[in-house]
C-alpha positions in Angstrom: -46.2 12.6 3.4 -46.6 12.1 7.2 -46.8 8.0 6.5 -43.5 8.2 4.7 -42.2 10.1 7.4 -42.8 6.9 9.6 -41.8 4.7 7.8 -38.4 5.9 7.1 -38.2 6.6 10.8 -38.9 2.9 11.2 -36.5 1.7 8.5 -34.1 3.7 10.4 -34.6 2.3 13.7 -34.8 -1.0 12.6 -31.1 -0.4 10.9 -30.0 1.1 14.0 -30.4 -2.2 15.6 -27.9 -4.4 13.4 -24.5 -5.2 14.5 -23.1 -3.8 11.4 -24.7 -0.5 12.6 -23.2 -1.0 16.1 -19.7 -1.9 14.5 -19.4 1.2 12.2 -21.0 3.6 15.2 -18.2 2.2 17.5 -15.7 2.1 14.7 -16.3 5.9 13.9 -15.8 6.6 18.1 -12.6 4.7 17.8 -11.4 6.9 15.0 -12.0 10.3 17.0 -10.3 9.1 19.9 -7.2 8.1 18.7 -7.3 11.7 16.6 -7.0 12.8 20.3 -4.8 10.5 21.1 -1.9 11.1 19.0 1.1 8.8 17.6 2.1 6.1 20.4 5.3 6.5 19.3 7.0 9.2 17.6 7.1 8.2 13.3 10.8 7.1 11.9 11.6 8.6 8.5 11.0 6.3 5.6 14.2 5.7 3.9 13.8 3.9 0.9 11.0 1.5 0.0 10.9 -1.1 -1.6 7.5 -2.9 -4.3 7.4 -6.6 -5.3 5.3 -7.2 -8.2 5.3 -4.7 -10.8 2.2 -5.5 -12.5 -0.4 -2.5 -12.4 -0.8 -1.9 -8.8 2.9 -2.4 -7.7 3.7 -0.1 -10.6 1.5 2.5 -9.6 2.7 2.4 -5.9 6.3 2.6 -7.3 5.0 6.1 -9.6 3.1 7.3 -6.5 6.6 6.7 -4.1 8.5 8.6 -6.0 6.5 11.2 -7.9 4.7 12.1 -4.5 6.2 11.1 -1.2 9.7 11.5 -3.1 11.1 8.3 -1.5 13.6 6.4 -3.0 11.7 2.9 -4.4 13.4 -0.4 -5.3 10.8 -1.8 -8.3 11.5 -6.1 -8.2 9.9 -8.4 -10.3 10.5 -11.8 -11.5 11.2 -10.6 -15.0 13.1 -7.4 -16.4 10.4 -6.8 -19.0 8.0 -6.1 -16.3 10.5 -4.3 -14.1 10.8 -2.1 -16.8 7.0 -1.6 -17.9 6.8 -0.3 -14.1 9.6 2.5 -15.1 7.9 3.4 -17.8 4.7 3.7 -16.0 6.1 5.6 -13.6 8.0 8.2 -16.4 4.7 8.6 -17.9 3.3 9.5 -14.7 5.6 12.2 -13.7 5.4 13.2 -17.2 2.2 14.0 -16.7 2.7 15.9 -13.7 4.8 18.6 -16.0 2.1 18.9 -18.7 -0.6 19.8 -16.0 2.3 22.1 -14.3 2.4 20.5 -10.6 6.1 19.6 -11.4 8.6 20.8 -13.4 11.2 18.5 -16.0 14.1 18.9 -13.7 12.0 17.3 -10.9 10.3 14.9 -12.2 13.6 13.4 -13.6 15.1 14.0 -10.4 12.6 11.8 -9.2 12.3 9.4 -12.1 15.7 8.6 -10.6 14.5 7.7 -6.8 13.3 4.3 -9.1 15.9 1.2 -9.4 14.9 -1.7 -10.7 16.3 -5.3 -10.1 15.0 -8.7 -9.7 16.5 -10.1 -6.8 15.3 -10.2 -3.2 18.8 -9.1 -2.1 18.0 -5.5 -4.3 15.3 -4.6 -1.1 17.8 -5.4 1.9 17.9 -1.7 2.6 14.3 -1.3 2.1 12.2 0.3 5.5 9.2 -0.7 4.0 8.4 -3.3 1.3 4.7 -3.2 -0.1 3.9 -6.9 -1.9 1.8 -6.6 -5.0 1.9 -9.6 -6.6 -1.7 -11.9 -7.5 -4.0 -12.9 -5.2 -2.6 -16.4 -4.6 -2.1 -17.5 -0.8 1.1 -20.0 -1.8 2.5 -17.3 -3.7 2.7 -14.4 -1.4 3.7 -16.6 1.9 7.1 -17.4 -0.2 7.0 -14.1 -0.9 6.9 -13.4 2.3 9.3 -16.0 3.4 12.0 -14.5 0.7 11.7 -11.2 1.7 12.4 -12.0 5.6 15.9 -14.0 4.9 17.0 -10.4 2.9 15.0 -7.6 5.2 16.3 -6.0 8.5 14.3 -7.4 11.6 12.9 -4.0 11.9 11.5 -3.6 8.3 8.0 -3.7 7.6 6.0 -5.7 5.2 3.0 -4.2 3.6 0.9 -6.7 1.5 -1.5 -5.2 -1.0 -4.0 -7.8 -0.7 -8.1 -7.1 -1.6 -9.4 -10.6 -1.1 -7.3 -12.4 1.8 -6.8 -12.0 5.4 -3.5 -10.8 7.0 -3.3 -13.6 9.5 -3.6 -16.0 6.7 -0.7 -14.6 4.9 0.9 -14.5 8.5 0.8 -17.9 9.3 4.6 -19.4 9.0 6.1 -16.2 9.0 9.1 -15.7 11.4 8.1 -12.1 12.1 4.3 -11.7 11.4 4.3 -8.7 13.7 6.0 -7.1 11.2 3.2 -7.9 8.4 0.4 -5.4 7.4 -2.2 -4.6 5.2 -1.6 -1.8 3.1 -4.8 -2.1 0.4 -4.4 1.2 -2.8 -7.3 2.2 -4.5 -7.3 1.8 -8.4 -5.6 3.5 -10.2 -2.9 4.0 -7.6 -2.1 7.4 -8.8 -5.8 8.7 -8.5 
């Protein structure tokens, strides 16, 4: 047993050393001290949001918007049929909410309501926040990008949804790339 004991305590040391080690140790400092921090700037209400792409993840953040955070969401996708397979996604959801009893049927069609669909750009131009959740395709989301900031309001944000490619990537060419984030869900959305 005492062998194993230094060995691990080796292992350990030697793990301690990498920069991935140094990166996560000052990573987790960085965390605490902006806990003590606090906001730079005082939070602004989220008015209504707005999801492009209404495949599984975009529908999930559109169920999770309103069945949760009880925003008002704009679901937009090139076609209706997936517009609407979004809706029904997020009905099921808060469905489900008032078989397991964390909402009752007046609410969750109250909320089902927050939901409009279109598919237009010009449907999000009141949209605070927009969260892009279309397929992993560079090309694709820059025009995306580009469409959404001819209809948003300079202040709006843009969150992209992206797994696999940088922000600054999907950045490059925009007119306000300030204003462009990283917003990455776990799957399922609602989970």
């Amino acid at each position: 047993a005492p062998a194993s004991y230094e060995l691990e305590a080796l292992a350990i040391v030697d793990l301690l050393g990498t920069p991935q080690a140094r990166n996560l140790i000052g990573l987790f400092f960085l965390g605490q001290d902006s806990k003590k921090a606090g906001p730079v700037a005082p939070p602004r209400p989220l008015a209504p949001i707005g999801v492009v792409g209404s495949g599984f993840m975009g529908a999930g953040v559109a169920a999770v918007a309103v069945s949760q955070a009880g925003w008002a969401c704009t679901v937009k996708d090139v076609e209706e049929k997936m517009v609407g397979r979004a809706l029904q996604k997020a009905y099921l959801h808060l469905e489900s909410l008032v078989k397991r009893r964390r909402m009752d049927q007046a609410e969750a069609r109250r909320r089902f309501f927050l939901l409009s669909p279109s598919t237009l750009d010009s449907g999000l131009r009141a949209s605070d926040l927009v969260v892009e959740a279309v397929p992993e395709v560079l090309d694709l989301k820059r025009r995306v990008f580009a469409s959404l900031e001819a209809v948003l309001r300079p202040d709006a944000v843009i969150a992209s949804n992206t797994s696999t490619l940088p922000i600054a990537d999907l950045a490059m060419g925009a007119r306000r790339p300030d204003r462009l984030i990283g917003m990455h869900c776990f799957s399922p959305v609602e989970k």
